[in-house]
N, CA, C and O of each residue as an XYZ file, in Angstrom:
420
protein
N     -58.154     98.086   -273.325
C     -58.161     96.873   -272.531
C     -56.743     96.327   -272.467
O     -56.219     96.011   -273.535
N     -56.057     96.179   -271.321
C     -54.803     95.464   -271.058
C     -55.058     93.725   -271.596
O     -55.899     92.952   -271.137
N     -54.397     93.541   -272.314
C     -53.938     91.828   -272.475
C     -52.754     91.004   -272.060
O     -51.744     91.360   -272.668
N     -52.635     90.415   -271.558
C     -51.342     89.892   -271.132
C     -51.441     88.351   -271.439
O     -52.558     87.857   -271.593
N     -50.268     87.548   -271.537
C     -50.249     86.132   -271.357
C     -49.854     86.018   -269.771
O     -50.060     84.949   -269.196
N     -49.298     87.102   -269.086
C     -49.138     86.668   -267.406
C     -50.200     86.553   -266.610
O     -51.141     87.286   -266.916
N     -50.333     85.914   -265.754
C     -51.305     85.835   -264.615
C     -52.137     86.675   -264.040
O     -53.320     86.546   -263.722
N     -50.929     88.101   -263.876
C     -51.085     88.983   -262.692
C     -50.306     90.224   -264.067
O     -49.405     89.978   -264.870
N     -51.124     91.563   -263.860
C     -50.891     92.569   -264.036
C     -49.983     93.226   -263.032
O     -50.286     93.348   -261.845
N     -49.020     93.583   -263.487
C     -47.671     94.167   -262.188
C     -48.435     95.429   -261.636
O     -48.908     96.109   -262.547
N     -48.679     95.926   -260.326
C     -49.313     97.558   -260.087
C     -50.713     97.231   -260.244
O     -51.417     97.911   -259.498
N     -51.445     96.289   -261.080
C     -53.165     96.135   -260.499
C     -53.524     95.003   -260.195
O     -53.746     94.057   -260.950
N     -53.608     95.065   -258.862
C     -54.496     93.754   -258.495
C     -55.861     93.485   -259.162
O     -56.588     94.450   -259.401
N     -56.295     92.110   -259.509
C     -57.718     91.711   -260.007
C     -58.649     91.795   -258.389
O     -58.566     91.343   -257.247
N     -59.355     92.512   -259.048
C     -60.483     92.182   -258.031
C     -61.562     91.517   -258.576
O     -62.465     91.040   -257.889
N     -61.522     91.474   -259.530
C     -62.852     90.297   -259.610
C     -62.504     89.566   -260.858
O     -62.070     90.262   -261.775
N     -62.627     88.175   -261.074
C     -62.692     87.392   -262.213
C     -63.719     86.912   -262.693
O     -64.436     86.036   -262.210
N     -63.860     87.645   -263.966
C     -65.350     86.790   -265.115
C     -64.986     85.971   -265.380
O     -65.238     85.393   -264.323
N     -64.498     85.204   -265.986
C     -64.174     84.019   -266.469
C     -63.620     83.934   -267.632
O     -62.846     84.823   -267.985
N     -63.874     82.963   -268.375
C     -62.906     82.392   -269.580
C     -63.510     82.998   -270.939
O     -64.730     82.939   -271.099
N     -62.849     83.469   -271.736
C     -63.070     84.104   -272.907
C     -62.019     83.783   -274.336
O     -60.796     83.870   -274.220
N     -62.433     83.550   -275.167
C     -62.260     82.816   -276.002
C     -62.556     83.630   -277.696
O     -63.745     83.748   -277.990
N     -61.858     83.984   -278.396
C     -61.735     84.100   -279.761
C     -61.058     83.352   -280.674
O     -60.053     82.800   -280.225
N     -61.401     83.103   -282.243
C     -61.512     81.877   -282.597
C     -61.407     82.878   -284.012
O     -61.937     83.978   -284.169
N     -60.391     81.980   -285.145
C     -60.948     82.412   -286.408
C     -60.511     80.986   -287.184
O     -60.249     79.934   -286.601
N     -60.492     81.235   -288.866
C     -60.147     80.392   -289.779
C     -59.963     81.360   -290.707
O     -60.801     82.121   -291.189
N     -58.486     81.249   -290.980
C     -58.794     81.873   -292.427
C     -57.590     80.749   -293.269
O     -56.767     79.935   -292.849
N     -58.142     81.365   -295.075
C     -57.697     80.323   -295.440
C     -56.224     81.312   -296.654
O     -56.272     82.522   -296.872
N     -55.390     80.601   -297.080
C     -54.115     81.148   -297.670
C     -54.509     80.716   -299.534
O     -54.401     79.554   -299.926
N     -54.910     81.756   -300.383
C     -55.394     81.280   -301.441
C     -54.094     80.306   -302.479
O     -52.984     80.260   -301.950
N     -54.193     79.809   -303.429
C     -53.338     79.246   -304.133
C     -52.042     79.586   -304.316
O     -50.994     79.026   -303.997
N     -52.433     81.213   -305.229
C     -50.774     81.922   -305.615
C     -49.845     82.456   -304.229
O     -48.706     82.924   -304.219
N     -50.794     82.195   -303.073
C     -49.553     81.744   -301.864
C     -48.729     81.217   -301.840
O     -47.507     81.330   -301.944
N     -49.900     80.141   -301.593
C     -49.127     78.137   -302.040
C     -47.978     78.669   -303.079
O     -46.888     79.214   -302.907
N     -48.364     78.456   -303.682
C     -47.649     78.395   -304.637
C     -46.111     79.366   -304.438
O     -44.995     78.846   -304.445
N     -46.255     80.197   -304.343
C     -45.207     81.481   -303.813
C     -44.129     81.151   -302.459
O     -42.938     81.441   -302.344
N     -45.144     80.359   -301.405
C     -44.640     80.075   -300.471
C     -43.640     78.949   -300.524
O     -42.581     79.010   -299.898
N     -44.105     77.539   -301.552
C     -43.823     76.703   -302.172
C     -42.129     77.118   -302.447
O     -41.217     76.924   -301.643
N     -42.009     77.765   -303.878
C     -41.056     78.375   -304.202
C     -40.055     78.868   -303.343
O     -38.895     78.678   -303.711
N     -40.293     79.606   -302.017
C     -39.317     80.755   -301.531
C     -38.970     79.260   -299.807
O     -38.114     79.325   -298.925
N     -39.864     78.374   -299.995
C     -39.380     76.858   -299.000
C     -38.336     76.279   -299.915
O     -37.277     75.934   -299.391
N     -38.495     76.123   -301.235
C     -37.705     75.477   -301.826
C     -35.556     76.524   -302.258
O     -34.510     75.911   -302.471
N     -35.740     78.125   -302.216
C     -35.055     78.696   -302.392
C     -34.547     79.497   -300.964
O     -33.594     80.264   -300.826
N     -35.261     79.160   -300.243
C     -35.059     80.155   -298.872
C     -35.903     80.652   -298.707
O     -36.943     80.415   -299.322
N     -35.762     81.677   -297.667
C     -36.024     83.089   -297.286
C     -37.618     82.545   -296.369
O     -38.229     81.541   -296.004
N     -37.674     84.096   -296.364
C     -39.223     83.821   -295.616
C     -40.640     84.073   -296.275
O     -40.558     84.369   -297.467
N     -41.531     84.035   -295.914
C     -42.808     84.204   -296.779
C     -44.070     85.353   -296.354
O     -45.121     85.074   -295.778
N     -43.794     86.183   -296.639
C     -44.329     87.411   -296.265
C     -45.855     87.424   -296.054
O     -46.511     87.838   -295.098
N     -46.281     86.788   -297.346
C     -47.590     86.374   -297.549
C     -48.454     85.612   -296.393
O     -49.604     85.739   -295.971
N     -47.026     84.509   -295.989
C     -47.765     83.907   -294.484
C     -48.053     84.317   -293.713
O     -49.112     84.145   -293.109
N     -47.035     85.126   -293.440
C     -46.676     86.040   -291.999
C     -47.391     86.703   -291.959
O     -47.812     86.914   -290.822
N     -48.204     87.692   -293.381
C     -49.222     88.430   -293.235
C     -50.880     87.758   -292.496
O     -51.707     88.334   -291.790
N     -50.853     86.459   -292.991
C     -51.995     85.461   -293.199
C     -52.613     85.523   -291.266
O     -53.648     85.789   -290.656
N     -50.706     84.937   -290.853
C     -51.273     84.435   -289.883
C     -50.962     85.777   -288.666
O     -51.328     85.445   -287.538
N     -50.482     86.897   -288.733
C     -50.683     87.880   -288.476
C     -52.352     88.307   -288.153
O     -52.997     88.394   -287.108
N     -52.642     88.492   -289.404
C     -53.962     88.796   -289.252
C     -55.099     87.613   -288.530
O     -56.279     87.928   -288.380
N     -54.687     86.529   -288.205
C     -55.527     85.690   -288.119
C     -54.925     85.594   -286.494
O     -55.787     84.996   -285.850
N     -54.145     85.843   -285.892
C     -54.219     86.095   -284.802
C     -54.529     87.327   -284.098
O     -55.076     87.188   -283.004
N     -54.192     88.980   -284.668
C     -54.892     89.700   -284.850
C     -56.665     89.689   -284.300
O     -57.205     90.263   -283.355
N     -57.210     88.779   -285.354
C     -58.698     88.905   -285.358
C     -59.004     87.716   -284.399
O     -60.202     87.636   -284.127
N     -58.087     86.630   -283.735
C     -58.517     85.956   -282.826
C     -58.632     86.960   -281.400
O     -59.712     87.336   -280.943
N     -57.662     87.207   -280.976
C     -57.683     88.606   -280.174
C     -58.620     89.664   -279.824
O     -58.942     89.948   -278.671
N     -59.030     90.219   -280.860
C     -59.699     91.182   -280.976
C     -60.840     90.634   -280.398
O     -61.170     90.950   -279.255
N     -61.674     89.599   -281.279
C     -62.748     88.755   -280.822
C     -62.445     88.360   -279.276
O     -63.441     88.778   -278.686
N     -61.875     87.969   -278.644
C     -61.558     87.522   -277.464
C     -62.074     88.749   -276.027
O     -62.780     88.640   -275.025
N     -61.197     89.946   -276.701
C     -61.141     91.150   -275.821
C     -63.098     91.652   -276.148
O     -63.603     91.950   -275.065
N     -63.855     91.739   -277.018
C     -65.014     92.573   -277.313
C     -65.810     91.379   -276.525
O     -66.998     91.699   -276.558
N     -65.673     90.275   -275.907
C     -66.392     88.964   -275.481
C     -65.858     88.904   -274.020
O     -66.257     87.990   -273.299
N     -65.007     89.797   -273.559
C     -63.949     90.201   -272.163
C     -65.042     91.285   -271.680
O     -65.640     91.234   -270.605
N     -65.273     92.802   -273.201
C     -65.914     93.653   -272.905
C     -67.381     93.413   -272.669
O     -68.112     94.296   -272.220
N     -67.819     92.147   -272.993
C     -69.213     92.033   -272.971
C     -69.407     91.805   -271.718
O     -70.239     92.547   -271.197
N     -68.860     90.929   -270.965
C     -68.999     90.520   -269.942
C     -68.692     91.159   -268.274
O     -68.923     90.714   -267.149
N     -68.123     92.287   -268.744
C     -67.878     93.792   -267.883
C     -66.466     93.753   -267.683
O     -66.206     94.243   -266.584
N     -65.501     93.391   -268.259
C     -63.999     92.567   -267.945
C     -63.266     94.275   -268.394
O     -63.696     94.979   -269.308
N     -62.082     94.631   -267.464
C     -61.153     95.719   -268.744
C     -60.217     95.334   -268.409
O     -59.456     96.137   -267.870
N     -59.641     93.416   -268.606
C     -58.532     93.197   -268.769
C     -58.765     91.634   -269.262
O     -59.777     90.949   -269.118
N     -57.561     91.299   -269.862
C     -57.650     89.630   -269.766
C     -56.602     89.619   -269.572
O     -55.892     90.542   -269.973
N     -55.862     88.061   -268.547
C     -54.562     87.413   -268.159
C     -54.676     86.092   -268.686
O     -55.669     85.446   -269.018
N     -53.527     85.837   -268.695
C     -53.239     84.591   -269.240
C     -53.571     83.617   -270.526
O     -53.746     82.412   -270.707
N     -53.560     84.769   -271.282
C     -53.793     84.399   -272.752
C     -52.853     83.536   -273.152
O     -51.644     83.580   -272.924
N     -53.686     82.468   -273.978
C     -52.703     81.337   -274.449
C     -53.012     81.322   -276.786
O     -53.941     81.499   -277.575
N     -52.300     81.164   -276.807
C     -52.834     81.587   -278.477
C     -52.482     80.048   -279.180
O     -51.532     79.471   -278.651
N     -52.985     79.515   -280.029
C     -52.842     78.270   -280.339
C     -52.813     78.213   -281.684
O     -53.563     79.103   -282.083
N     -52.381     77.683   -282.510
C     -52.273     77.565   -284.179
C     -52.654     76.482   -284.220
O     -52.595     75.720   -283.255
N     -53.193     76.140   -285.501
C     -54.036     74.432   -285.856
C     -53.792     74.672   -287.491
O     -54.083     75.846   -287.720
N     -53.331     73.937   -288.816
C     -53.478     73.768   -289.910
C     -54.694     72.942   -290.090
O     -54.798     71.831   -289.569
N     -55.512     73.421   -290.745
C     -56.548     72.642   -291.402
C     -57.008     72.444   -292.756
O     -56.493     73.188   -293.591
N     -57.745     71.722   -293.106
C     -58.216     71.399   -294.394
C     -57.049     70.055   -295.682
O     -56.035     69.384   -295.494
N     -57.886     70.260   -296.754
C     -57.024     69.338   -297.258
C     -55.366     70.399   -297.575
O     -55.452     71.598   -297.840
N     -54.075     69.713   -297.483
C     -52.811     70.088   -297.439
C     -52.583     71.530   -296.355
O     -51.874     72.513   -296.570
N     -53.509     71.215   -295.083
C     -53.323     72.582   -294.281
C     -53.477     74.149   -295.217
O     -52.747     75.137   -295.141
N     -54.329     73.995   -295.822
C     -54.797     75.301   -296.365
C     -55.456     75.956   -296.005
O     -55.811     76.951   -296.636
N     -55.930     75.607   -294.691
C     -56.547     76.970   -293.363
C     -55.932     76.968   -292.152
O     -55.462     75.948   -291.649
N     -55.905     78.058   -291.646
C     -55.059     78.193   -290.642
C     -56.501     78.471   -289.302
O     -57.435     79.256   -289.464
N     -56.295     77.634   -288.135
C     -57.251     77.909   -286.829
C     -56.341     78.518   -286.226
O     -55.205     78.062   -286.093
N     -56.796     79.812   -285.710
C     -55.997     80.609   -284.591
C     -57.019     80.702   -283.279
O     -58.080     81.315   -283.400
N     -56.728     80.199   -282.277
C     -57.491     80.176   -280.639
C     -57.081     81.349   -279.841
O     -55.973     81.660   -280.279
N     -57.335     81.964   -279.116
C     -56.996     83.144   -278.267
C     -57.620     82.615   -277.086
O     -58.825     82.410   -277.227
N     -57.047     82.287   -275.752
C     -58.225     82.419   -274.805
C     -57.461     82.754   -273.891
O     -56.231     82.711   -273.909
N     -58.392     83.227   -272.748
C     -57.815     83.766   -271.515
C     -58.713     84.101   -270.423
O     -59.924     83.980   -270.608
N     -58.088     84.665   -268.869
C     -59.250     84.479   -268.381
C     -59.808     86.171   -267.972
O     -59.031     86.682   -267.166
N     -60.890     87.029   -268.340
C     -61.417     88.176   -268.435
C     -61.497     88.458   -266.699
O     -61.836     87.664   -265.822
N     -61.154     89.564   -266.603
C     -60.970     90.405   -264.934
C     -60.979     91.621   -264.900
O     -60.520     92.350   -265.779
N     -61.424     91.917   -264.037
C     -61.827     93.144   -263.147
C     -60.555     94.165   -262.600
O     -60.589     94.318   -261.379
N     -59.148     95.076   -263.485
C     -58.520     95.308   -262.236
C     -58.828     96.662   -261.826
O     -58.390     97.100   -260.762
């Protein structure tokens, strides 16, 4: 399945649009993150652990998005928009949104 955040696929026209499709997760970053991440904010550098976190958590927003594209007879989505949200007490879950709109090219 092609994904794009553009409108228009360059070389295939849409011929038909399903509509809006949407994947969604939460995941959460356990303590010795925190904690790790904590440390390497206070000394530098970057945090691998995050990057993995929210990697995967956009990853699996995606994925969900495209199998909810495939349900609906779609073998493309345009205009994917991806959204981050911190939640819980001290942002210790991360909301990742995927949506876009599922088409026909």
């Amino acid at each position: 399945m092609t994904i794009t955040t553009t409108p228009t696929i360059e070389g295939h026209p849409i011929r038909e649009y399903k509509g809006l499709v949407t994947g969604e997760t939460i995941i959460g970053a356990n303590f010795v993150k925190d904690f790790f991440a904590s440390i390497r904010d206070i000394v530098g550098g970057r945090s691998g652990s995050y990057e993995r976190v929210l990697r995967e958590a956009k990853d699996t927003a995606l994925k969900e998005m495209e199998e909810q594209a495939r349900a609906i007879g779609a073998n493309a989505v345009v205009g994917i928009d991806l959204d981050y949200e911190a939640l819980g007490n001290n942002g210790s879950m991360l909301m990742v949104t995927a949506s876009g709109t599922a088409v026909v090219i």
